[in-house]
C-alpha positions as CSV (number, residue, x, y, z in Angstrom):
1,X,0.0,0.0,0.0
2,X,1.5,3.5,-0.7
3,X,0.1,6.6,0.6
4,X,0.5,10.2,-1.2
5,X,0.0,13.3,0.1
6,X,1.0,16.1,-2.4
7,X,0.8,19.3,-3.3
8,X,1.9,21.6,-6.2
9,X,4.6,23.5,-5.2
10,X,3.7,26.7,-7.3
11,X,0.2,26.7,-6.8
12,X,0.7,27.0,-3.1
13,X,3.2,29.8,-3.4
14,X,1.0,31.5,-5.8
15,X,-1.9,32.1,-3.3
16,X,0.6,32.4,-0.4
17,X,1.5,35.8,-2.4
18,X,-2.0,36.8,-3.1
19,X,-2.9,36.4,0.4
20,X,0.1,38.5,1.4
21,X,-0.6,41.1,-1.3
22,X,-4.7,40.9,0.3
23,X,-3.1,41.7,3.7
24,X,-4.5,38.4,4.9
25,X,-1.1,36.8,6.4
26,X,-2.6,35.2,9.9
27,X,-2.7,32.0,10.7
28,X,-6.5,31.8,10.0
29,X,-5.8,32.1,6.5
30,X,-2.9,29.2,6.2
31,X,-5.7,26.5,5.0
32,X,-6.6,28.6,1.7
33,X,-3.2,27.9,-0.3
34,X,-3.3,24.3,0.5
35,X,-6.5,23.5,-1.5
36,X,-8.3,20.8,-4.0
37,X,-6.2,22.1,-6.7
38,X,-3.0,22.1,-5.3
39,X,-3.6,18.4,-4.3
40,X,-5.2,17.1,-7.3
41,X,-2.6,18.5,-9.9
42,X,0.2,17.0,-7.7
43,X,-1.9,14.0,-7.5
44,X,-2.6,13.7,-11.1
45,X,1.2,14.1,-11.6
46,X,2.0,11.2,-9.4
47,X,-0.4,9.2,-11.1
48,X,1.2,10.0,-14.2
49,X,4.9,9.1,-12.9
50,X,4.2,6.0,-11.3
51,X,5.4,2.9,-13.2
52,X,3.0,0.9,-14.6
């Protein structure tokens, strides 16, 4: 069994600027770059690495 957590790299630096450039830079805010999307491109690329 393997287990994946992952998450695009840029994505999650992407918002991390936008929320800084928002002025929203507290810790209530820390879930918002680490979203669906970051995780399911990563995913998708893992998926699409792993040997057949």
């Amino acid at each position: 069994m393997l287990a994946v957590h992952a998450e695009d790299d840029d994505t999650v630096m992407y918002s991390y600027k936008k929320l800084q450039h928002e002025g929203q830079i507290g810790i209530e805010y820390m879930h918002h770059p680490h979203n669906n999307l970051s995780e399911n491109l990563s995913f998708q690329m893992a998926i699409t690495l792993a040997p057949m």
